[in-house]
ROMI-704517 format. One record per residue (C-alpha): residue in three letters; chain; x, y, z. Coordinates in nm, 4 decimals, decimal comma, always signed. Example, Ala and Ser with C-alpha at 12.3 -4.5 7.8 and 13.67 -1.06 7.14 Angstrom:
<recs>
@r: ala c: A c1: +1,2300 c2: -0,4500 c3: +0,7800
@r: ser c: A c1: +1,3670 c2: -0,1060 c3: +0,7140
</recs>
This chain:
<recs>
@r: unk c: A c1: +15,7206 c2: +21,5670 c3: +9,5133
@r: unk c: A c1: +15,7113 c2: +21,5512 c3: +9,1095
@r: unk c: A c1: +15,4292 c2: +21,3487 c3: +8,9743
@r: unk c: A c1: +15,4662 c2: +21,1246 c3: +8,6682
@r: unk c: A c1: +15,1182 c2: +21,2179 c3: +8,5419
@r: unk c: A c1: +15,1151 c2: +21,5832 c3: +8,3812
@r: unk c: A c1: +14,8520 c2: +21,7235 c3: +8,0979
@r: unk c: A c1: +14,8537 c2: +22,0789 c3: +7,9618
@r: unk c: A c1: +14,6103 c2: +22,3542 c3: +8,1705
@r: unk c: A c1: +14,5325 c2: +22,6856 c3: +8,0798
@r: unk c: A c1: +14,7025 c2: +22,9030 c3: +8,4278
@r: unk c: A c1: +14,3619 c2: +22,9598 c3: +8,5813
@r: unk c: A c1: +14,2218 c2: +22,6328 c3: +8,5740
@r: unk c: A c1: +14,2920 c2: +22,4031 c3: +8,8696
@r: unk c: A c1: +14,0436 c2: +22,0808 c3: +8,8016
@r: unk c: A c1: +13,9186 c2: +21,9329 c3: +8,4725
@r: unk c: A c1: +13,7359 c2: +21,6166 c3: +8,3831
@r: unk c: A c1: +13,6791 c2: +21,4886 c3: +8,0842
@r: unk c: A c1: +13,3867 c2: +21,2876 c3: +7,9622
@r: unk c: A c1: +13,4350 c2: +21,1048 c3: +8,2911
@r: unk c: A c1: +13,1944 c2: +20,8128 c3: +8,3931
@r: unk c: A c1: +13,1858 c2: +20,6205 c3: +8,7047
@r: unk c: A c1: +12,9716 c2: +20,2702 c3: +8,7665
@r: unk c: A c1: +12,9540 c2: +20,0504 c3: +9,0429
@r: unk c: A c1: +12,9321 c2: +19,7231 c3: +9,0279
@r: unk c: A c1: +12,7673 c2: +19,4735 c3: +9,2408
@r: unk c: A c1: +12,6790 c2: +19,0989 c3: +9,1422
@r: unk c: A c1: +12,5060 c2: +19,1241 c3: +8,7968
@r: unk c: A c1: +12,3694 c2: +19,4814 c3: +8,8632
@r: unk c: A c1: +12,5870 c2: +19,8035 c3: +8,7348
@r: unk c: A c1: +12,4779 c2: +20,1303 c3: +8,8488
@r: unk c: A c1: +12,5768 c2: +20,3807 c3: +8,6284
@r: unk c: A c1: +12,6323 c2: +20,7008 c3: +8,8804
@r: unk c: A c1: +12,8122 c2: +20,9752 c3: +8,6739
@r: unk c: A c1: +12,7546 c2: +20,9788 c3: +8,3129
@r: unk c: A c1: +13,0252 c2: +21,1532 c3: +8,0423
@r: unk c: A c1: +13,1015 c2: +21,4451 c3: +8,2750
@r: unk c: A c1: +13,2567 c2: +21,7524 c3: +8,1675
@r: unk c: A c1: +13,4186 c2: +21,9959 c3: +8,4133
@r: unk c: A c1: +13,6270 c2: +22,3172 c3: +8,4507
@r: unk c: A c1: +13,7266 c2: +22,4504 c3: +8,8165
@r: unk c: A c1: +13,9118 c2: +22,7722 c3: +8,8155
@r: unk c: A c1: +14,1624 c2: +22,8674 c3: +9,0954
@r: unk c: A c1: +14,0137 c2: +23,0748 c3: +9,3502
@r: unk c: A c1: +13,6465 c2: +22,9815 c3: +9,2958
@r: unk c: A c1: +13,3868 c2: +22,8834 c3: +9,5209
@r: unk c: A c1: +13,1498 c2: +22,6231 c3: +9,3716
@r: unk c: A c1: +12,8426 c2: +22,4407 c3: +9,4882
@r: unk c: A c1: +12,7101 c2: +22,1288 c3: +9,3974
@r: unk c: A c1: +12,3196 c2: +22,0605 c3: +9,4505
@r: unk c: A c1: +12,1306 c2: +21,7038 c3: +9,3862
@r: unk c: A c1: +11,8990 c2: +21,5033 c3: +9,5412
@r: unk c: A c1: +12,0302 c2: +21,1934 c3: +9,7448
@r: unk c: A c1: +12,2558 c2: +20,9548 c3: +9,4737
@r: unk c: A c1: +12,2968 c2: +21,1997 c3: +9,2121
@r: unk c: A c1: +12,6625 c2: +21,1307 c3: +9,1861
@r: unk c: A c1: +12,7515 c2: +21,4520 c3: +9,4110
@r: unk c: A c1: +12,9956 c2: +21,2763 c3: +9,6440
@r: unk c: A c1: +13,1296 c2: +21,0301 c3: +9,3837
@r: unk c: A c1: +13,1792 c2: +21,3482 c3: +9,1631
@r: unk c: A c1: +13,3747 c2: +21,5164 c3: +9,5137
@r: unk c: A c1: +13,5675 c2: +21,1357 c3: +9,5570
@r: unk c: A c1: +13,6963 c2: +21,1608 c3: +9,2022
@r: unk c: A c1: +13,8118 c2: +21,5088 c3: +9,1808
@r: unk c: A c1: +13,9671 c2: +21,4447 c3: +9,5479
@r: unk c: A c1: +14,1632 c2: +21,1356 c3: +9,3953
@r: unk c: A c1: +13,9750 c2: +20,8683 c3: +9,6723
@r: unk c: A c1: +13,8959 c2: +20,7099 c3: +9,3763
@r: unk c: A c1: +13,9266 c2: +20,6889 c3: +9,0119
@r: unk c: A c1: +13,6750 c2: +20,7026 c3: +8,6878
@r: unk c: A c1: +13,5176 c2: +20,4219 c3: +8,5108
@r: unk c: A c1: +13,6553 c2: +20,5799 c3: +8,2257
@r: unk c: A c1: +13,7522 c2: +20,9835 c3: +8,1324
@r: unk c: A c1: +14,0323 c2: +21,1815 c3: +8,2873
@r: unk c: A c1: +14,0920 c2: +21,3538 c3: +8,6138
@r: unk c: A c1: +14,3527 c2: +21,6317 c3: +8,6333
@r: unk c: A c1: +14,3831 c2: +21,8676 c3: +8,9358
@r: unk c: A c1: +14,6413 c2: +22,1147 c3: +8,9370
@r: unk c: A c1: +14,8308 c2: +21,9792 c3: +8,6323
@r: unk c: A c1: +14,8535 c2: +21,5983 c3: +8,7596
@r: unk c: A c1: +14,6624 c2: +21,3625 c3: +8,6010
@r: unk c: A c1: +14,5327 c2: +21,2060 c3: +8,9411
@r: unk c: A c1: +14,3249 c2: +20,9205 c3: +8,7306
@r: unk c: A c1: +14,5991 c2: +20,7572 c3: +8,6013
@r: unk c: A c1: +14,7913 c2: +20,7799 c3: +8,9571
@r: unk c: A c1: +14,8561 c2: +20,4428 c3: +9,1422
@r: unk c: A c1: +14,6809 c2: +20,3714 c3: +9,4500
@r: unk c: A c1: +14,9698 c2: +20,4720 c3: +9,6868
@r: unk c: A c1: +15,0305 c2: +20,7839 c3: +9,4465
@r: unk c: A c1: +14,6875 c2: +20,9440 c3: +9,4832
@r: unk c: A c1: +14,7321 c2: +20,8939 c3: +9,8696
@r: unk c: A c1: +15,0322 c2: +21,0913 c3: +9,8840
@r: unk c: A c1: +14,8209 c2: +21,3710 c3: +9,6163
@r: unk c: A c1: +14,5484 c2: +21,3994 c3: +9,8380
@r: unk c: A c1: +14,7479 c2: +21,4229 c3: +10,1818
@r: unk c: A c1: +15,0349 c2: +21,6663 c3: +10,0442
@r: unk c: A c1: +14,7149 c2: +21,8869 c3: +9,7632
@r: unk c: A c1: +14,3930 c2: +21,8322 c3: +9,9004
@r: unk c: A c1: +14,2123 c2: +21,9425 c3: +10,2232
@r: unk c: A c1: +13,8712 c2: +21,7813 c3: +10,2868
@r: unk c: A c1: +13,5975 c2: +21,8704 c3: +10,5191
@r: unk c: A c1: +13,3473 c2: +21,5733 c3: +10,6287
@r: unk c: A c1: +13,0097 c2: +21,6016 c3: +10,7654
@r: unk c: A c1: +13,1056 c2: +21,4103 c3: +11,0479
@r: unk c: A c1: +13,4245 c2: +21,5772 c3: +11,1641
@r: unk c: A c1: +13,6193 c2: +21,3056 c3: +11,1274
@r: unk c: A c1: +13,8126 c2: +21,4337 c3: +11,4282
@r: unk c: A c1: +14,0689 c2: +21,1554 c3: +11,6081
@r: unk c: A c1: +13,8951 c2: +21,1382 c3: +11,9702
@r: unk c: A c1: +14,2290 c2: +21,0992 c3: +12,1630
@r: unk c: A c1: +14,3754 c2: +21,4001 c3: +11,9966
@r: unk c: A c1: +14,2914 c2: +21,7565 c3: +12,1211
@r: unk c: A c1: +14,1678 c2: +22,0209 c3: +11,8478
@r: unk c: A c1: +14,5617 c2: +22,1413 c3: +11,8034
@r: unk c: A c1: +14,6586 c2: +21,7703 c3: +11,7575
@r: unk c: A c1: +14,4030 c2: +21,6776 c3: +11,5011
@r: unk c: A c1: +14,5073 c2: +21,9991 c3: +11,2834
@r: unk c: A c1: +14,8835 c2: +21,8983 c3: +11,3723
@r: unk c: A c1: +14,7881 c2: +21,5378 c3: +11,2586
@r: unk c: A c1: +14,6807 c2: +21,6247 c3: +10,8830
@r: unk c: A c1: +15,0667 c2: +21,8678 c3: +10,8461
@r: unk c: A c1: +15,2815 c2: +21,5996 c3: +10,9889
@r: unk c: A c1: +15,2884 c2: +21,4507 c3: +10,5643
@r: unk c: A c1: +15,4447 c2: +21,7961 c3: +10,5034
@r: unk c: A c1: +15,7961 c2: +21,8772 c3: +10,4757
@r: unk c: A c1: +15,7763 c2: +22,1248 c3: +10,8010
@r: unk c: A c1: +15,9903 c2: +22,1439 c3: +11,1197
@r: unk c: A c1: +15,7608 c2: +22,0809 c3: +11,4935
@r: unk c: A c1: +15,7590 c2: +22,4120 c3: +11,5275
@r: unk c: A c1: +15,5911 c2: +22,5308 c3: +11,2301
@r: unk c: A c1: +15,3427 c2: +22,2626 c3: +11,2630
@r: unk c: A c1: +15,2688 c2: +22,3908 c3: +11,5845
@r: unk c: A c1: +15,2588 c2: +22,7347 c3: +11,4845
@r: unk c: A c1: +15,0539 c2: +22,6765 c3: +11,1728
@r: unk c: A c1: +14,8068 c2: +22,4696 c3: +11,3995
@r: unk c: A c1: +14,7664 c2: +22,7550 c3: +11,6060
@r: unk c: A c1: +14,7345 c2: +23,0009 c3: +11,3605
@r: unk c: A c1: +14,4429 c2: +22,8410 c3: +11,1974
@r: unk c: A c1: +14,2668 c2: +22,7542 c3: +11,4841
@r: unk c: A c1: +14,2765 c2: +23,1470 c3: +11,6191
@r: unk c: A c1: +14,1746 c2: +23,2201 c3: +11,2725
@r: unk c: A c1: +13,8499 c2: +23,0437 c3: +11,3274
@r: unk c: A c1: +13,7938 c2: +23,1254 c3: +11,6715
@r: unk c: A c1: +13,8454 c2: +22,8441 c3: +11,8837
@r: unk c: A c1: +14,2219 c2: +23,0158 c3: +12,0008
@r: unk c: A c1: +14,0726 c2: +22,9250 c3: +12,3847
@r: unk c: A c1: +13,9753 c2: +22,5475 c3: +12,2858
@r: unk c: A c1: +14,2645 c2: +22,4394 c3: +12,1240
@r: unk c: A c1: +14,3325 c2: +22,1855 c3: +12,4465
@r: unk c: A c1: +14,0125 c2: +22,0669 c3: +12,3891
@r: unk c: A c1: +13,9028 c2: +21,7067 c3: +12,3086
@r: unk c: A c1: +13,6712 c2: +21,6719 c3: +12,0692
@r: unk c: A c1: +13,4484 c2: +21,5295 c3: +12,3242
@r: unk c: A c1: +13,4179 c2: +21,9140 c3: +12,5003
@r: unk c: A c1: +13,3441 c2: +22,0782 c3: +12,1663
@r: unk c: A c1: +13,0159 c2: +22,1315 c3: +12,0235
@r: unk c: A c1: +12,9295 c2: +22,0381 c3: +11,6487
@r: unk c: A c1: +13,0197 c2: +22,3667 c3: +11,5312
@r: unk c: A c1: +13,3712 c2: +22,3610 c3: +11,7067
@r: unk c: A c1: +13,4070 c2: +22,0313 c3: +11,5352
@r: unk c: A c1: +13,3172 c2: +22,1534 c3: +11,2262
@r: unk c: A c1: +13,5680 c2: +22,4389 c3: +11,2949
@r: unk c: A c1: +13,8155 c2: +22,2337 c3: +11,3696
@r: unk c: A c1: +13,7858 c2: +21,9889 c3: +11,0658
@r: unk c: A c1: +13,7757 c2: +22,3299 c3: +10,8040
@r: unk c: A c1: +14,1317 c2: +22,4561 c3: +11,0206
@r: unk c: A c1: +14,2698 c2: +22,0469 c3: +10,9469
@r: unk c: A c1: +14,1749 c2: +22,1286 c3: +10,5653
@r: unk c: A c1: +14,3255 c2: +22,4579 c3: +10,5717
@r: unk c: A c1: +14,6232 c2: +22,4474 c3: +10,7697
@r: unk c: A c1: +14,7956 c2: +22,2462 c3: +10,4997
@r: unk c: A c1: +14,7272 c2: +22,5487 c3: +10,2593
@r: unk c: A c1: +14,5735 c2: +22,3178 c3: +10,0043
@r: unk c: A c1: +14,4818 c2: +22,4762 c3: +9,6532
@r: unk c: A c1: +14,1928 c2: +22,2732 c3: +9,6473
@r: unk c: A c1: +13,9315 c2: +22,2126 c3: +9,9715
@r: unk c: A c1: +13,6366 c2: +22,0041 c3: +9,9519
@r: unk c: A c1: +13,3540 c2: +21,9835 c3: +10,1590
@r: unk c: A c1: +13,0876 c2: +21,6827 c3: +10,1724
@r: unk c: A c1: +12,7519 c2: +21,8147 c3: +10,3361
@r: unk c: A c1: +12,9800 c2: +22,0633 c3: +10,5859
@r: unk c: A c1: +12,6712 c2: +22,1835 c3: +10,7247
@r: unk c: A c1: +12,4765 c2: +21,8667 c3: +10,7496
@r: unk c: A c1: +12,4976 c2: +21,8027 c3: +11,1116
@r: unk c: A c1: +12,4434 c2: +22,1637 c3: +11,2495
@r: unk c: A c1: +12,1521 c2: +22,4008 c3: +11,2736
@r: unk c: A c1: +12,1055 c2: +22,6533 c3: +11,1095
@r: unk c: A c1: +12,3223 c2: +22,9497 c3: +11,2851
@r: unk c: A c1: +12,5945 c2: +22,7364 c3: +11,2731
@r: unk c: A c1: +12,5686 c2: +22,5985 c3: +10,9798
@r: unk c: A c1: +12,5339 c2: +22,9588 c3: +10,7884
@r: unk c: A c1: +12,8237 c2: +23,0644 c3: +11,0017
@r: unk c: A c1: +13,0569 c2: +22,7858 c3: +10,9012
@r: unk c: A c1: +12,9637 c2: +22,8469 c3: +10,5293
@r: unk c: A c1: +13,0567 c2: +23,2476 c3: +10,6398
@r: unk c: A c1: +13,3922 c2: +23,1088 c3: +10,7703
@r: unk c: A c1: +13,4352 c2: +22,8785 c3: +10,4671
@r: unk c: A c1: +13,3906 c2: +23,1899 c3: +10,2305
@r: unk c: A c1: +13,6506 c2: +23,4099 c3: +10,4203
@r: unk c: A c1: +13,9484 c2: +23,1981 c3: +10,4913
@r: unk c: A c1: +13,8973 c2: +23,0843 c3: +10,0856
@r: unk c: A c1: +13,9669 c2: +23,4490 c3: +10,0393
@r: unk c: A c1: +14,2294 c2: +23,4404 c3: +10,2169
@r: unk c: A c1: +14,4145 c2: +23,1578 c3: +10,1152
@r: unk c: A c1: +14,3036 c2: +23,2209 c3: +9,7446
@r: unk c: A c1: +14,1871 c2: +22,8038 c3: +9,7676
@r: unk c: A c1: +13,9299 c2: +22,6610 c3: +9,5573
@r: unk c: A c1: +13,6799 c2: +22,5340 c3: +9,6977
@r: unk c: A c1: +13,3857 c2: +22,2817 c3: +9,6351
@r: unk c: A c1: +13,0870 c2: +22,2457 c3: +9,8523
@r: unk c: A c1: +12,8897 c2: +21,9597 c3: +9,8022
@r: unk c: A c1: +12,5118 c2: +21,9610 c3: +9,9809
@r: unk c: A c1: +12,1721 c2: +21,9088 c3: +9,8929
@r: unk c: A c1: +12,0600 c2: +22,2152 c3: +10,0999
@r: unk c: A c1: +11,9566 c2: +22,4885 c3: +9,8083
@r: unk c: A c1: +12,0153 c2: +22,7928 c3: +10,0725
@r: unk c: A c1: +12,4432 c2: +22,7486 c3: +10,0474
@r: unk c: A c1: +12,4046 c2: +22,8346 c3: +9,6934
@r: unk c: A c1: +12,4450 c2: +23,2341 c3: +9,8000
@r: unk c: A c1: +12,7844 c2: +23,1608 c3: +9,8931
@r: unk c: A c1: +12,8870 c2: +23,0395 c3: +9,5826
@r: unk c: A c1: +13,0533 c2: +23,1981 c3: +9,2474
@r: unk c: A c1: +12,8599 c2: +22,8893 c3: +9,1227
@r: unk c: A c1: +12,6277 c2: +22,6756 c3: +9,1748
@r: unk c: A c1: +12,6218 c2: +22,3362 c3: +8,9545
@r: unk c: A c1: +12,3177 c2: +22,0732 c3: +8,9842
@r: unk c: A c1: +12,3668 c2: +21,7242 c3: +8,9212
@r: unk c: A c1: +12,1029 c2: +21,5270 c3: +8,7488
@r: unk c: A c1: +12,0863 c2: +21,1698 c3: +8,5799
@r: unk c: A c1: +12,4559 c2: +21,1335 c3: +8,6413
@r: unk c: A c1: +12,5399 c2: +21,4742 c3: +8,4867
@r: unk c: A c1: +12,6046 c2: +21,8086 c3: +8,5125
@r: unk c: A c1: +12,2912 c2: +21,9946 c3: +8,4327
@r: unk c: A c1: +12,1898 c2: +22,3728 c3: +8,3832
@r: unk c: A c1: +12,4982 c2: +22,5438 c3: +8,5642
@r: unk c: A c1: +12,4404 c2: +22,8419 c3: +8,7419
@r: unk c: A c1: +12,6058 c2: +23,1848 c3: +8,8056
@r: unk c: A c1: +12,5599 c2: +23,3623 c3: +9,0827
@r: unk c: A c1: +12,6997 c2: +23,7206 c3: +9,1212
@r: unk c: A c1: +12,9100 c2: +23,7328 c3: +9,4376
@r: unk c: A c1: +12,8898 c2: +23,5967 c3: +9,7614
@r: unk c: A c1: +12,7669 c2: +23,7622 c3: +10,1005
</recs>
């Protein structure tokens, strides 16, 4: 697929936005949500994104995930310029580029866990049988190589969760976000899903952003970002990850 939209990016540098904004609109009222953003993501980074409850955080992951577009600014991710993209266009970005985790799973209830992963390659220009294998692959990866049968119905949360990050990897996106991963688990599974998160990222050399308002995921990251007033404020480093 060859996209019409194309803007010059230094080789390490997957996302950038520039002096993006986004308000919604609803009757006479505006709400101004992110304000004149600026934004580097390099490839093979691990970034988290903190703020309190309608910061921007998940309008910020929206945008960058092409589910929706700026008020005004520019979007690129990996070289397309995903703001200027039709409707129809940014669908095919996201399902071909893009692998997203939810905090709700998001898991199809008739499907078993190998079906739902299945589901997300089908866009993919890939044979049955590498779907199939790639499903299976992913799903060993994370451990659930004995539930792959299994409705989502017989999983727990974490299995879910499991089987949503496999969906967003199995594709073998560059870029994997993550909205509140670890929102609906406790706390062992939550810290183990952010353990899985970090390894298969190494593996698959994916960058990935983790959006959550839980301060204790920012060990994981490379970096940690806060969002305040509809901007990104005081950035972080952090110096490796467990």
């Amino acid at each position: 697929m060859v996209w019409t939209f194309f803007a010059e990016m230094p080789n390490d540098t997957l996302v950038e936005l520039s002096r993006v904004t986004k308000s919604y609109r609803a009757g006479e009222i505006t709400t101004d949500v992110l304000r004149g953003v600026d934004l580097v993501l390099r490839r093979d980074e691990f970034v988290v994104v903190h703020g309190v409850s309608g910061c921007g955080k998940t309008t910020l992951l929206n945008l960058i995930g092409a589910l929706d577009v700026p008020s005004s600014g520019d979007v690129v991710v990996d070289g397309a310029r995903v703001s200027s993209m039709t409707e129809r266009a940014r669908a095919r970005f996201r399902a071909v580029n893009v692998g997203f985790i939810f905090q709700f799973y998001n898991l199809l209830p008739t499907l078993t866990a190998a079906e739902n992963v299945e589901a997300a390659l089908e866009v993919l220009p890939m044979t049955r049988a590498e779907i199939q294998r790639r499903s299976h692959h992913y799903l060993s990866a994370i451990g659930l190589a004995d539930k792959m049968a299994k409705f989502p119905s017989q999983l727990s949360g974490g299995e879910q969760q499991r089987v949503g990050i496999a969906r967003a990897l199995a594709k073998e996106p560059s870029l994997i976000l993550a909205d509140e991963p670890t929102g609906n688990l406790d706390e062992d599974s939550g810290l183990d899903v952010m353990r899985l998160m970090t390894e298969l990222r190494r593996r698959a050399r994916a960058t990935v952003v983790v959006v959550t308002h839980n301060p204790d995921l920012s060990r994981f990251a490379d970096r940690v970002l806060r969002i305040d007033r509809g901007q990104i404020a005081q950035p972080l480093r952090v110096a490796g990850s467990p």
